[in-house]
C-alpha positions, -999 to 999 in steps of 0.1 A, spaced: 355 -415 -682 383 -391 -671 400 -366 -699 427 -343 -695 445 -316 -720 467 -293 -709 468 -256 -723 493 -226 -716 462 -201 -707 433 -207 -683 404 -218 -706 376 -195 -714 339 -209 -705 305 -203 -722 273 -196 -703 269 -233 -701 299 -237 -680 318 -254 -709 355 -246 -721 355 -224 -752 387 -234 -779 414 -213 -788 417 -217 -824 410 -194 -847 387 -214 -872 366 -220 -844 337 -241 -868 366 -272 -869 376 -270 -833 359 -278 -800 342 -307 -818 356 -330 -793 346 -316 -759 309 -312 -775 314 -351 -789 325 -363 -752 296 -342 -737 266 -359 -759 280 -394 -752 285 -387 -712 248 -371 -712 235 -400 -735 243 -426 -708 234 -413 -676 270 -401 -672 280 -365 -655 307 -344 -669 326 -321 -640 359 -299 -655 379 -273 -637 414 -264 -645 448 -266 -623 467 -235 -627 496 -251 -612 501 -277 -635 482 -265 -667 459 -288 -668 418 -290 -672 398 -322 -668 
């Protein structure tokens, strides 16, 4: 599985190595990446993000 967003800002990560959202109501956003992460973990998978500075982009 391969996912890519783009943001203006180098994401923030928590202790766990995981990208922190922006938003200000923070209990409705970042649902996704957490979503993606139990389903990845679930079947064996391995999850592996990093962000390009020069084009904006984390996957």
């Amino acid at each position: 599985m391969s996912l890519t967003n783009s943001c203006d800002q180098e994401p923030l990560k928590d202790s766990a190595d995981d990208f922190l959202t922006r938003k200000l109501n923070r209990e409705r956003h970042g649902v996704g990446q957490k979503s993606i992460k139990r389903a990845v973990e679930k079947y064996g998978g391995n999850i592996e993000q990093q962000y390009d500075k020069e084009t904006c982009l984390y996957r």
